[in-house]
PDB file of N, CA, C and O in Angstrom, chain B, residues numbered from 101:
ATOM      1  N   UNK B 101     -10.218 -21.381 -16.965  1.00  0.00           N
ATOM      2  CA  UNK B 101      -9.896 -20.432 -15.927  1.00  0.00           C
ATOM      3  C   UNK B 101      -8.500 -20.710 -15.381  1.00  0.00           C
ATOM      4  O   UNK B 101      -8.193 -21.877 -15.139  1.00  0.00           O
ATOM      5  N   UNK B 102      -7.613 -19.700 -15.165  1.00  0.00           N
ATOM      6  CA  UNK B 102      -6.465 -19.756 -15.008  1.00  0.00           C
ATOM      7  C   UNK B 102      -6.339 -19.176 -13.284  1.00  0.00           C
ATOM      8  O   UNK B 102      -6.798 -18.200 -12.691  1.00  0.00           O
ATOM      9  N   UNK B 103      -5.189 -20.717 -12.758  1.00  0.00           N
ATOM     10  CA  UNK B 103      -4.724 -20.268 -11.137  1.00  0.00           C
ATOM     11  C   UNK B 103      -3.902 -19.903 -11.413  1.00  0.00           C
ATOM     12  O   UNK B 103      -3.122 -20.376 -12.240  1.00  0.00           O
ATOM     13  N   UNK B 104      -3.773 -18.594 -10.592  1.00  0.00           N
ATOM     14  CA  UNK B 104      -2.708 -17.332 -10.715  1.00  0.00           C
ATOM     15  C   UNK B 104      -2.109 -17.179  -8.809  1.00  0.00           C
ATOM     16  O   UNK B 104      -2.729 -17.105  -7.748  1.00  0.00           O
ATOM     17  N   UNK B 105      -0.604 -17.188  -9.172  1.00  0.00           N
ATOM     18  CA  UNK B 105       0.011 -17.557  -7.476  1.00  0.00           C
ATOM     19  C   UNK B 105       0.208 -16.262  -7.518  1.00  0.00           C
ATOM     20  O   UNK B 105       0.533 -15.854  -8.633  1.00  0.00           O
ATOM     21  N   UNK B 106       0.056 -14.836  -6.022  1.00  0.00           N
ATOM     22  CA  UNK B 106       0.613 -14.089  -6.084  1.00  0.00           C
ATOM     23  C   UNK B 106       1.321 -13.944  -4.592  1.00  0.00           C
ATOM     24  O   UNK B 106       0.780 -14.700  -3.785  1.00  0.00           O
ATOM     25  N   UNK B 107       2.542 -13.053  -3.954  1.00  0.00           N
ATOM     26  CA  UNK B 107       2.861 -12.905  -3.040  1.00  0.00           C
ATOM     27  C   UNK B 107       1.740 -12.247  -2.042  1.00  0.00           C
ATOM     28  O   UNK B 107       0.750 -11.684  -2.510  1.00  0.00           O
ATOM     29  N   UNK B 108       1.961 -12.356  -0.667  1.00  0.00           N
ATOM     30  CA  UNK B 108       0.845 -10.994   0.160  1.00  0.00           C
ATOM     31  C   UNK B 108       1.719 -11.179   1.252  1.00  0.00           C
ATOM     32  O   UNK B 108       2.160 -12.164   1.843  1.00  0.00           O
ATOM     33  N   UNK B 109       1.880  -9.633   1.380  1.00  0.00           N
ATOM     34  CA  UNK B 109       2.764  -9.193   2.460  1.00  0.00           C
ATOM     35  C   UNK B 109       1.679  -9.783   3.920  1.00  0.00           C
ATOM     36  O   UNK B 109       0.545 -10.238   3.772  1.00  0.00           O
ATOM     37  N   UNK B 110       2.464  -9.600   5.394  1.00  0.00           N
ATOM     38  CA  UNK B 110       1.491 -10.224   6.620  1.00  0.00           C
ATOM     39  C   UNK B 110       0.777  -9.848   6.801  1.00  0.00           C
ATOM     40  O   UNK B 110      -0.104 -10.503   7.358  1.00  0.00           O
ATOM     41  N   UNK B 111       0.577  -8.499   6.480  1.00  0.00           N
ATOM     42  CA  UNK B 111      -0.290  -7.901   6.780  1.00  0.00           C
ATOM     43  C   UNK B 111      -1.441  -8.051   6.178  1.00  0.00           C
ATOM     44  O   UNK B 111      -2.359  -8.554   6.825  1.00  0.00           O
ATOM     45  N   UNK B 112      -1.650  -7.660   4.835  1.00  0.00           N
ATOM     46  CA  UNK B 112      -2.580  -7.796   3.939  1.00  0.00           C
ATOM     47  C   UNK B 112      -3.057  -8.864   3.922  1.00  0.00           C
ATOM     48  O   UNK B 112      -4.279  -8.792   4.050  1.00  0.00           O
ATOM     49  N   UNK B 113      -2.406 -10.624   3.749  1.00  0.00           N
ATOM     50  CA  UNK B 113      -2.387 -11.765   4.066  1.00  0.00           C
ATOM     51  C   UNK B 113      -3.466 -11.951   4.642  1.00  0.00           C
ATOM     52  O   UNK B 113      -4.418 -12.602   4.211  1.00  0.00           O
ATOM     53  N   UNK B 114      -3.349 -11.174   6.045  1.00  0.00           N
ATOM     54  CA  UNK B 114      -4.381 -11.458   7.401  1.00  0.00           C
ATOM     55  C   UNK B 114      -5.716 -11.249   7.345  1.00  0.00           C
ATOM     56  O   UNK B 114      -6.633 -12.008   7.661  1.00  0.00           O
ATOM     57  N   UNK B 115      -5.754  -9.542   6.676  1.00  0.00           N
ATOM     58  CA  UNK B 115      -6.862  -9.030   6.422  1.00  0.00           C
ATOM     59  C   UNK B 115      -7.466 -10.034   5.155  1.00  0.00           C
ATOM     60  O   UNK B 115      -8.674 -10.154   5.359  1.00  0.00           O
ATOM     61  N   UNK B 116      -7.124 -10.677   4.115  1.00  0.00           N
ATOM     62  CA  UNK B 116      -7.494 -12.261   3.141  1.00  0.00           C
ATOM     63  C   UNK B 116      -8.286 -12.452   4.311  1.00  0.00           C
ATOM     64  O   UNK B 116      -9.221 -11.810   4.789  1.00  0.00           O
ATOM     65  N   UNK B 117      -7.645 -13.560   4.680  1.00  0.00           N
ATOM     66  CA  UNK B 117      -7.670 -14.448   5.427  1.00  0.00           C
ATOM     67  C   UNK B 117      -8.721 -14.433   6.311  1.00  0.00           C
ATOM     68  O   UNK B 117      -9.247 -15.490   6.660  1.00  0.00           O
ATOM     69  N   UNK B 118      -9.064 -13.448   6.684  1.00  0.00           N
ATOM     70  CA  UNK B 118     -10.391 -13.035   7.706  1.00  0.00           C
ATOM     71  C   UNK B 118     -11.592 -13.032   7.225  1.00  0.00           C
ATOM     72  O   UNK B 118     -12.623 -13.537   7.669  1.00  0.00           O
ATOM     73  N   UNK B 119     -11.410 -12.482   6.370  1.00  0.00           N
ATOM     74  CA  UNK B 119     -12.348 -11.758   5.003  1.00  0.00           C
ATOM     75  C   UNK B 119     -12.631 -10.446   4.997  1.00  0.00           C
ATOM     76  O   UNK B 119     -13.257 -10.061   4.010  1.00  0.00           O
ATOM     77  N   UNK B 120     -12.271  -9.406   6.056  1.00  0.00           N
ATOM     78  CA  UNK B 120     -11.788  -8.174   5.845  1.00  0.00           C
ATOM     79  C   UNK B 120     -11.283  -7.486   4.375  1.00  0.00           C
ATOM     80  O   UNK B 120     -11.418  -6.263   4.396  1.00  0.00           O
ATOM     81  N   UNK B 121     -10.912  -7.840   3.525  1.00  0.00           N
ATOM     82  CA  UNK B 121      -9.919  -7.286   2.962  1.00  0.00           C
ATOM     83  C   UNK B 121     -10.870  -8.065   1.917  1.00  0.00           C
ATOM     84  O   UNK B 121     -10.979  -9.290   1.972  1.00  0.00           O
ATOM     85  N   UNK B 122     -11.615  -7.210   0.873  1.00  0.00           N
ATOM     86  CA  UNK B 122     -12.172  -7.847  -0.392  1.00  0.00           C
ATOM     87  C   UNK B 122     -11.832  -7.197  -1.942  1.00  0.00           C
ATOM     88  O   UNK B 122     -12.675  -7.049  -2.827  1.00  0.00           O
ATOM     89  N   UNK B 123     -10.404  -6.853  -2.038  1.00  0.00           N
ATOM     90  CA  UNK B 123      -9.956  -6.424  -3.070  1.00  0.00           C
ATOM     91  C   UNK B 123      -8.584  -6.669  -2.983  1.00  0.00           C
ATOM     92  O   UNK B 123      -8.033  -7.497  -2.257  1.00  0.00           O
ATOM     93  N   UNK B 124      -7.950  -5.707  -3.960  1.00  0.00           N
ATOM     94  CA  UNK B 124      -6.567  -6.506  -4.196  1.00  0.00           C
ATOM     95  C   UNK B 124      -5.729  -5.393  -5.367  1.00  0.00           C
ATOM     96  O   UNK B 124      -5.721  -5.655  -6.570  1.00  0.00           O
ATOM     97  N   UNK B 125      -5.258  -4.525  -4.967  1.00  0.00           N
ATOM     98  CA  UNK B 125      -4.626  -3.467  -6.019  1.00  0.00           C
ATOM     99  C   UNK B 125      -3.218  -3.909  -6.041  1.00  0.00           C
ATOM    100  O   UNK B 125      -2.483  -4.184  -5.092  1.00  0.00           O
ATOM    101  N   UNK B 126      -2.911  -3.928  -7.721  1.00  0.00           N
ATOM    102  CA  UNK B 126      -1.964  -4.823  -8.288  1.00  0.00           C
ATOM    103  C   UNK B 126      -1.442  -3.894  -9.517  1.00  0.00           C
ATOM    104  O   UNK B 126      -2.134  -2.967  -9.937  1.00  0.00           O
ATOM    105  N   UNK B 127      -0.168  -4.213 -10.061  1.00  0.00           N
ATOM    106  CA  UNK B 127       0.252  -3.535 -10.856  1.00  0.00           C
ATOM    107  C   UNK B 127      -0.331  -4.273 -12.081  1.00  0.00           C
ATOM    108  O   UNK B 127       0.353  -5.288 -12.210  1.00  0.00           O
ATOM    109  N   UNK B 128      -1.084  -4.239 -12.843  1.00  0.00           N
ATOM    110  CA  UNK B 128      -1.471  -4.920 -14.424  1.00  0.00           C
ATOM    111  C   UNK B 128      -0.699  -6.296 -14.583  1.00  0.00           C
ATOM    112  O   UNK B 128       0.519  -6.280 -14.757  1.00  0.00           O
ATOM    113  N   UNK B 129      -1.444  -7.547 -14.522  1.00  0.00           N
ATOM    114  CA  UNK B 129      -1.066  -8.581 -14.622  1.00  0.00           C
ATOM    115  C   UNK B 129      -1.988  -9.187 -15.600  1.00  0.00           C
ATOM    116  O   UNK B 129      -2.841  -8.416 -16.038  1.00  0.00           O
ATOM    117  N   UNK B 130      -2.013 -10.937 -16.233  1.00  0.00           N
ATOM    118  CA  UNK B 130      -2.802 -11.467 -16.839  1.00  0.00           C
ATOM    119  C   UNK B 130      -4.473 -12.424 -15.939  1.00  0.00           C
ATOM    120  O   UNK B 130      -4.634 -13.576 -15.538  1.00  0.00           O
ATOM    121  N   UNK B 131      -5.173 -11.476 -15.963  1.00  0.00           N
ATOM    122  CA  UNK B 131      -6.335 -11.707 -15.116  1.00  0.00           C
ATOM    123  C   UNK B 131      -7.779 -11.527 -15.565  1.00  0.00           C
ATOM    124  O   UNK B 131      -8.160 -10.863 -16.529  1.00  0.00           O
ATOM    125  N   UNK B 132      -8.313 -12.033 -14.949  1.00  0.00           N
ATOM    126  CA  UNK B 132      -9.749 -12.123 -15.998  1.00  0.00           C
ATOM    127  C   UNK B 132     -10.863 -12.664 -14.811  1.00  0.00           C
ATOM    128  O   UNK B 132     -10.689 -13.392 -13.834  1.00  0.00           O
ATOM    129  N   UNK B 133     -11.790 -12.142 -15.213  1.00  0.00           N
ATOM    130  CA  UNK B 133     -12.744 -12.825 -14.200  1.00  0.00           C
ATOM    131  C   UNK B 133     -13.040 -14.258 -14.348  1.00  0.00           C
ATOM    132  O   UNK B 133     -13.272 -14.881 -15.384  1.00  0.00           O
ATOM    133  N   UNK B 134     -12.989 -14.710 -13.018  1.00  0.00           N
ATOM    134  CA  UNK B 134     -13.526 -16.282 -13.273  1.00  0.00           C
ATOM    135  C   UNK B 134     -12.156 -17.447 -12.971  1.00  0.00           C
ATOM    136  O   UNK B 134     -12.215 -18.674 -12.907  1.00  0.00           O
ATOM    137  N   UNK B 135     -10.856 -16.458 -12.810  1.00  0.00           N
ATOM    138  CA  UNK B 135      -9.516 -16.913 -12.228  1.00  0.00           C
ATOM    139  C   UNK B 135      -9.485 -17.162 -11.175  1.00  0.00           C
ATOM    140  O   UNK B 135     -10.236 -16.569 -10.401  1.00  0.00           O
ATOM    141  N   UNK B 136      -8.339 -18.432 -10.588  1.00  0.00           N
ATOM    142  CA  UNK B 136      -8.055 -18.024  -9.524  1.00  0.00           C
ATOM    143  C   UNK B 136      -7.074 -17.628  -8.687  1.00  0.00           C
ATOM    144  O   UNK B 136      -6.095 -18.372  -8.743  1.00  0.00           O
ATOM    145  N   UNK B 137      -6.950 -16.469  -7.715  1.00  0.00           N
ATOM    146  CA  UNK B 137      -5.378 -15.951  -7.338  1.00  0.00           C
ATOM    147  C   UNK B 137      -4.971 -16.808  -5.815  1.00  0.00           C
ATOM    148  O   UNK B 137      -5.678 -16.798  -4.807  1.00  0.00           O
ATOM    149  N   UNK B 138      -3.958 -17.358  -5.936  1.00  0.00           N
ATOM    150  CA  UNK B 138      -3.666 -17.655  -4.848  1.00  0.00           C
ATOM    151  C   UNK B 138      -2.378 -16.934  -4.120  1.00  0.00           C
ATOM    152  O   UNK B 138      -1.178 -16.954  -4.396  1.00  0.00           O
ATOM    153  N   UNK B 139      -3.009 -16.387  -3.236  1.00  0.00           N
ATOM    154  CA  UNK B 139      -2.006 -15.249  -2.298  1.00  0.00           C
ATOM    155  C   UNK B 139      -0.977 -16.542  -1.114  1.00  0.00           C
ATOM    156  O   UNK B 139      -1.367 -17.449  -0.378  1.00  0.00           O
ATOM    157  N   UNK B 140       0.116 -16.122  -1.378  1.00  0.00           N
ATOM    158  CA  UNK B 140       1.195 -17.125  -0.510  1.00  0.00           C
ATOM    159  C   UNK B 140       1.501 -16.184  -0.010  1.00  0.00           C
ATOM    160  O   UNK B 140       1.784 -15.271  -0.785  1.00  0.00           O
ATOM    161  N   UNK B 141       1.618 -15.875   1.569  1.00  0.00           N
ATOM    162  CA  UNK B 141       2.054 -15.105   2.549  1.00  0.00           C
ATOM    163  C   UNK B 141       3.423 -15.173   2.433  1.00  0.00           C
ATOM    164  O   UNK B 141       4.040 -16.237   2.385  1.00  0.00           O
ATOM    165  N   UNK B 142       4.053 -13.792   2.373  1.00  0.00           N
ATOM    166  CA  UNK B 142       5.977 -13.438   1.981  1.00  0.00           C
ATOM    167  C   UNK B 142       6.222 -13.180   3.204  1.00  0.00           C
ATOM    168  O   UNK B 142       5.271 -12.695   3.817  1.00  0.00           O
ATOM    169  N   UNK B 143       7.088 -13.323   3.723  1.00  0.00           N
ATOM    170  CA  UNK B 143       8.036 -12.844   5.174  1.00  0.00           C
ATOM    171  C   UNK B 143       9.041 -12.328   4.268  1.00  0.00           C
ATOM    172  O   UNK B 143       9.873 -12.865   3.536  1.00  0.00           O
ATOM    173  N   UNK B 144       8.632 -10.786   4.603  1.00  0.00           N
ATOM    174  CA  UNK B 144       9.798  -9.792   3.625  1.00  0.00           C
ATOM    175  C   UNK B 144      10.937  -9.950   4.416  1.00  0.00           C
ATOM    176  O   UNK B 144      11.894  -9.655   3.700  1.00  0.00           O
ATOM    177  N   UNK B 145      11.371 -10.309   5.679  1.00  0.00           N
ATOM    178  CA  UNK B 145      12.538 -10.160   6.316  1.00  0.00           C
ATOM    179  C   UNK B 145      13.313 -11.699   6.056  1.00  0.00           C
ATOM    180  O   UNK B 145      14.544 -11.691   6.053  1.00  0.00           O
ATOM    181  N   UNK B 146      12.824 -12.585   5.909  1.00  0.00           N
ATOM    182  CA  UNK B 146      13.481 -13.997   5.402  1.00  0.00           C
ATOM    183  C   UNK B 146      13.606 -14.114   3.771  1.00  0.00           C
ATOM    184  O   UNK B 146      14.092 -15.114   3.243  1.00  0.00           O
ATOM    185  N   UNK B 147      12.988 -12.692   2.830  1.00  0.00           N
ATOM    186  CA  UNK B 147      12.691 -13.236   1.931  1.00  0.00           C
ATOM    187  C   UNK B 147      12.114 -14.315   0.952  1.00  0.00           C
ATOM    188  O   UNK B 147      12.677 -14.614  -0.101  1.00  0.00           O
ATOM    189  N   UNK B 148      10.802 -14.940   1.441  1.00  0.00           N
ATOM    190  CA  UNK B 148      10.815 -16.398   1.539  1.00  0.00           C
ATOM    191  C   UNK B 148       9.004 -16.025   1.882  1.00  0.00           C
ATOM    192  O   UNK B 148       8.376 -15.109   2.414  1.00  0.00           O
ATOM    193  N   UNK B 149       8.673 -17.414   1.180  1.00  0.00           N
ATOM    194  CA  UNK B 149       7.013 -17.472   1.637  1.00  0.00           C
ATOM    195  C   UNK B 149       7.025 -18.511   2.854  1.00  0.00           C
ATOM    196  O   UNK B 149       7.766 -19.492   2.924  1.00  0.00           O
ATOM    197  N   UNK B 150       6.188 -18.170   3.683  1.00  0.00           N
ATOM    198  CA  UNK B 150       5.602 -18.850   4.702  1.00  0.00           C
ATOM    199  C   UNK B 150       5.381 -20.296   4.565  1.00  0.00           C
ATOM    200  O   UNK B 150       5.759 -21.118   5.400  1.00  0.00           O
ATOM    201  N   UNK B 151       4.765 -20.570   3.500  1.00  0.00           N
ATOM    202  CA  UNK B 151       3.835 -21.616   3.320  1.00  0.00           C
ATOM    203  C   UNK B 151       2.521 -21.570   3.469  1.00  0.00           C
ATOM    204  O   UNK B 151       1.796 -22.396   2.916  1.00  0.00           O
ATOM    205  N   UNK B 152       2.120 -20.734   4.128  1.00  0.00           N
ATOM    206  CA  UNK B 152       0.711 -20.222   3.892  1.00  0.00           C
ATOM    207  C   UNK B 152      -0.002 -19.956   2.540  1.00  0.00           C
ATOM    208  O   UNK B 152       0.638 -19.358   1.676  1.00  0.00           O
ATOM    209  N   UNK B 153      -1.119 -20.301   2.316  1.00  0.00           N
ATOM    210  CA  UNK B 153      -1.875 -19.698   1.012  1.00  0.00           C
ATOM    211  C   UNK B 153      -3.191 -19.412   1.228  1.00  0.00           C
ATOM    212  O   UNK B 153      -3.876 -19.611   2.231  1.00  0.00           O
ATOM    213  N   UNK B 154      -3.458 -18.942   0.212  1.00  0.00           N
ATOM    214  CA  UNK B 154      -5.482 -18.285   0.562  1.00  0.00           C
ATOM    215  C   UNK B 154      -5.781 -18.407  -1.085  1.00  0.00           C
ATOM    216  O   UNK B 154      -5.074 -17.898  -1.955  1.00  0.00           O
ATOM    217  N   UNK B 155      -7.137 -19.295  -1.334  1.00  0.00           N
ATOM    218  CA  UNK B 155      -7.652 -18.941  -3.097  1.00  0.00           C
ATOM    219  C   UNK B 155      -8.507 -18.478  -2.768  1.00  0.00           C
ATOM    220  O   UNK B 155      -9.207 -18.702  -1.780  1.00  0.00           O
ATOM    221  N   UNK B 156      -8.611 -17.507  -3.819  1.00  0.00           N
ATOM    222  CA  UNK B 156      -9.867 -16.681  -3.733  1.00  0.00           C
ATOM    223  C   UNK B 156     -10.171 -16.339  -5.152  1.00  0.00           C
ATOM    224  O   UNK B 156      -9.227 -15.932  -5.829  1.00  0.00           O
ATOM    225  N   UNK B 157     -11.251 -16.436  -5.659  1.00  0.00           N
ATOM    226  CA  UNK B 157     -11.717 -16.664  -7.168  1.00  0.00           C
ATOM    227  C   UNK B 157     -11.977 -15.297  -7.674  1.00  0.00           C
ATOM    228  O   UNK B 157     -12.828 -14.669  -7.046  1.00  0.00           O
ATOM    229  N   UNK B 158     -11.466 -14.760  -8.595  1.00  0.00           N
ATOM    230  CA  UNK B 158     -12.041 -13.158  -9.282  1.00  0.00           C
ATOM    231  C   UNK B 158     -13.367 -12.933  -9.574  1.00  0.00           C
ATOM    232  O   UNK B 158     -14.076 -13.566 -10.356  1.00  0.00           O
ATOM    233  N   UNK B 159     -13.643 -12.011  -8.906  1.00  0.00           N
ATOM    234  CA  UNK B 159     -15.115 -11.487  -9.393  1.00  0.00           C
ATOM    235  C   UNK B 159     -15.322 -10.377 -10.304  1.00  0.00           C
ATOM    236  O   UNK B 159     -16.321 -10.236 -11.010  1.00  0.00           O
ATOM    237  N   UNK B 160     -14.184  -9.491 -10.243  1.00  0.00           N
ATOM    238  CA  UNK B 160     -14.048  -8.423 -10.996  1.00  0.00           C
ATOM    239  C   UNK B 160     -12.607  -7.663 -11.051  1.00  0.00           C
ATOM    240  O   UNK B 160     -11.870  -7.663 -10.065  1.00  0.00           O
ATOM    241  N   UNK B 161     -12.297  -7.095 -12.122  1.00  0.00           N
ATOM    242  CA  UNK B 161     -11.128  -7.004 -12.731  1.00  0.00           C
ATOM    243  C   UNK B 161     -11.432  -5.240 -13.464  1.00  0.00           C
ATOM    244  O   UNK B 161     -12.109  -4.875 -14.425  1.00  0.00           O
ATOM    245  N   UNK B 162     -10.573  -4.482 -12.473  1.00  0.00           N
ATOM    246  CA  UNK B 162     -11.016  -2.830 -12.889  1.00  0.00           C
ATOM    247  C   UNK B 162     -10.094  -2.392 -13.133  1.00  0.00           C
ATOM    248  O   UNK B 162      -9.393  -2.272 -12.128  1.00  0.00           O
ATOM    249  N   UNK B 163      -9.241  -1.729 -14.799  1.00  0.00           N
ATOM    250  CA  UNK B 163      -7.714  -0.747 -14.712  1.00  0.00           C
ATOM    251  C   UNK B 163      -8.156  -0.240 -14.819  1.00  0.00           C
ATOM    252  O   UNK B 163      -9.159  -0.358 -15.522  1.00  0.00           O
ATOM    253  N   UNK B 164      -7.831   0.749 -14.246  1.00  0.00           N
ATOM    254  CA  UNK B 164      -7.649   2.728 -14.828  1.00  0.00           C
ATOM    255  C   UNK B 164      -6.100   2.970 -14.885  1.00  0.00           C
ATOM    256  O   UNK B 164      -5.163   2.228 -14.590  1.00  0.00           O
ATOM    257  N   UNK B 165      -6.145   4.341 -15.394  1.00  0.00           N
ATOM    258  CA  UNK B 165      -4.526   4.727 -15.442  1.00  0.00           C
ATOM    259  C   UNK B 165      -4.965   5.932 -14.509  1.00  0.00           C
ATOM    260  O   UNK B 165      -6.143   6.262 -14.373  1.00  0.00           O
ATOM    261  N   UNK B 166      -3.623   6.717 -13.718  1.00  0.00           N
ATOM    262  CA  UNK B 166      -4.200   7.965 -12.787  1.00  0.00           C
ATOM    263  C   UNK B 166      -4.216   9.036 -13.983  1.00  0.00           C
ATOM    264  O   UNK B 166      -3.942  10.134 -13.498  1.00  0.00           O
ATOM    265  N   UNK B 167      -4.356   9.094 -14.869  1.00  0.00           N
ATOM    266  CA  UNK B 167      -5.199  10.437 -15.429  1.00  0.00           C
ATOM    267  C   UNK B 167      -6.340  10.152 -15.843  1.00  0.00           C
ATOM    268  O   UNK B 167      -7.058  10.952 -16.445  1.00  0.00           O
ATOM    269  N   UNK B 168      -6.646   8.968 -15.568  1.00  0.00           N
ATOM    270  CA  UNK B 168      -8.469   8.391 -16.369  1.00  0.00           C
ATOM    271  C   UNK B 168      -9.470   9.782 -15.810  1.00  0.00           C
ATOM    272  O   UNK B 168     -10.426  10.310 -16.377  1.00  0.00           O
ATOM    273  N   UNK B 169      -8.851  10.097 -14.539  1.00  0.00           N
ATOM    274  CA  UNK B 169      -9.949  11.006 -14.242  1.00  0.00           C
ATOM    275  C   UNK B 169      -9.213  12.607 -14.305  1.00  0.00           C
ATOM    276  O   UNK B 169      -9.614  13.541 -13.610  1.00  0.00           O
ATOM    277  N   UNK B 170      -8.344  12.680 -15.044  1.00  0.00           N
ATOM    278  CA  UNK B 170      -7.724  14.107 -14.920  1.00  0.00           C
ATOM    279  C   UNK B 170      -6.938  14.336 -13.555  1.00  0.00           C
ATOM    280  O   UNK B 170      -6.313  15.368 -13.310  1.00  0.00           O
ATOM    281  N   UNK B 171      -7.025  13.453 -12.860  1.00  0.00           N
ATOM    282  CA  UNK B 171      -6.069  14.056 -11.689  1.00  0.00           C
ATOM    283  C   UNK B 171      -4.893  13.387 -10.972  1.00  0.00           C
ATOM    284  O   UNK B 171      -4.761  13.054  -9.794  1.00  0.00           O
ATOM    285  N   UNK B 172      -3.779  13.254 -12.415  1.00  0.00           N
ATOM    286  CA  UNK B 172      -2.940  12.046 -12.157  1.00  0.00           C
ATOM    287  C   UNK B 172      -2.090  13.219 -10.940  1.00  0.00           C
ATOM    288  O   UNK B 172      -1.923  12.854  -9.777  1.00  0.00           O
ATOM    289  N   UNK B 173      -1.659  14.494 -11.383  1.00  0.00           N
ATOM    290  CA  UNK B 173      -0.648  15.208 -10.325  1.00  0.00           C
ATOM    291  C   UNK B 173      -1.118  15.174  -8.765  1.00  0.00           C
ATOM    292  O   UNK B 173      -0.377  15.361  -7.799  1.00  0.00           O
ATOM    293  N   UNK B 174      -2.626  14.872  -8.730  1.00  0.00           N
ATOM    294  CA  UNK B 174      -3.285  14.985  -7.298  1.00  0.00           C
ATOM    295  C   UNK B 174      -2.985  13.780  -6.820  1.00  0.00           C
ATOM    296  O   UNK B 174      -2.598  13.745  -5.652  1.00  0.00           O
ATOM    297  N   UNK B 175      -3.069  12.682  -7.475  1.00  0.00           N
ATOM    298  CA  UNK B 175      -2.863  11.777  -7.274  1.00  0.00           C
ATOM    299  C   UNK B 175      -1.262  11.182  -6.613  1.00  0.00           C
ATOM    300  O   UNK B 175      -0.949  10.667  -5.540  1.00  0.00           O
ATOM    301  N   UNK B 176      -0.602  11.501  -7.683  1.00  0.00           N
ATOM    302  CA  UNK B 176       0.768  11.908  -7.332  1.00  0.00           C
ATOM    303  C   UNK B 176       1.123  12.559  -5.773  1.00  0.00           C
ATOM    304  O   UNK B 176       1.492  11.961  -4.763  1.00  0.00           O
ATOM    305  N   UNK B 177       0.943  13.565  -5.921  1.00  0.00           N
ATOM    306  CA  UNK B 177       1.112  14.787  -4.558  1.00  0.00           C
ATOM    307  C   UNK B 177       0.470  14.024  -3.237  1.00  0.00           C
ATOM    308  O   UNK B 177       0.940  14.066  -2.100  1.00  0.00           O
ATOM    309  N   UNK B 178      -0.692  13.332  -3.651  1.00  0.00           N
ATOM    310  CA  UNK B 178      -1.739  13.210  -2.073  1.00  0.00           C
ATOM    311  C   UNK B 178      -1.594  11.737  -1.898  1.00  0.00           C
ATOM    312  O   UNK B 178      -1.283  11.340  -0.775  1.00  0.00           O
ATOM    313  N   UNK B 179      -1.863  10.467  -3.304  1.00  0.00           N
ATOM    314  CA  UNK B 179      -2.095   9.280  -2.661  1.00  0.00           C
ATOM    315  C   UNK B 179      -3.220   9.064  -3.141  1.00  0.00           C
ATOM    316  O   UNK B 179      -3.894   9.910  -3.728  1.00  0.00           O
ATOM    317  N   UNK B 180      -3.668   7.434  -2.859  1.00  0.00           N
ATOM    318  CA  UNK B 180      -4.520   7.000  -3.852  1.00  0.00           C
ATOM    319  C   UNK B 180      -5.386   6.322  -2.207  1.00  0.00           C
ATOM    320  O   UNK B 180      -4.797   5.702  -1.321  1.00  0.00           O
ATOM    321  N   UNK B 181      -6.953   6.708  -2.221  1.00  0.00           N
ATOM    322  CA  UNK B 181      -7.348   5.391  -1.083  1.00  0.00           C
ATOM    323  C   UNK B 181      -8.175   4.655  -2.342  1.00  0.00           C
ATOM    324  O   UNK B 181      -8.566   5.127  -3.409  1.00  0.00           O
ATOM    325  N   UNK B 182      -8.267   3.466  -1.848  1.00  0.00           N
ATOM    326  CA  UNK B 182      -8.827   2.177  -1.967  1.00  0.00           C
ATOM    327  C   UNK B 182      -9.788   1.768  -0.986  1.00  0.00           C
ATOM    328  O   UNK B 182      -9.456   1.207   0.058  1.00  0.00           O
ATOM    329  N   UNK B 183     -11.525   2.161  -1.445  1.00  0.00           N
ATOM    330  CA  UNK B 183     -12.569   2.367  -0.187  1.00  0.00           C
ATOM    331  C   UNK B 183     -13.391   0.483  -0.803  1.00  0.00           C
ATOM    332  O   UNK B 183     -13.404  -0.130  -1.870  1.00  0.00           O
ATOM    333  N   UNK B 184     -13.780   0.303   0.189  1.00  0.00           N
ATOM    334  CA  UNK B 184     -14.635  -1.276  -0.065  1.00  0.00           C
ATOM    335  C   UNK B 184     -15.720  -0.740   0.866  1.00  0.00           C
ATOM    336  O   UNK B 184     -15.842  -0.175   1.953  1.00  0.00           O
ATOM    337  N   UNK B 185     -16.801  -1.459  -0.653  1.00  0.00           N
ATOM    338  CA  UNK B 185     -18.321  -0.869   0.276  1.00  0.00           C
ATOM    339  C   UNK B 185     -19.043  -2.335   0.304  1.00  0.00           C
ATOM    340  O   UNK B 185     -20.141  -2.472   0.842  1.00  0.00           O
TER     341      UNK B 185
END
């Protein structure tokens, strides 16, 4: 199983960190269930990580592309939500 370091803006970071926040939309990276990602909090205005970190182990690993469902232009035009149940 492979530890995987990624950036997280403060915001997102926080919501980690709480346990609020139980997903993670990413542009296609090398990931697999059973990894682990470790999010280092970025201060976009220093350019620079905090020093902060959070591991959190993969449970599941979902691509689609936006036409998987036929509605890449809607997608496009309106925006994508990201619902956690």
């Amino acid at each position: 199983m492979a530890i995987i370091k990624k950036k997280s803006w403060p915001q997102s970071f926080k919501l980690i960190k709480s346990g609020a926040k139980k997903f993670d939309v990413r542009v296609p990276f090398k990931v697999k269930k059973g990894d682990t990602l470790v999010f280092e909090e970025w201060n976009p205005r220093g350019k620079k990580c905090t020093g902060r970190s959070i591991r959190k182990k993969v449970k599941l690993v979902y691509k689609f592309s936006l036409n998987d469902f036929g509605q890449k232009r809607e997608i496009e035009k309106r925006g994508l939500y990201i619902i956690q149940l």
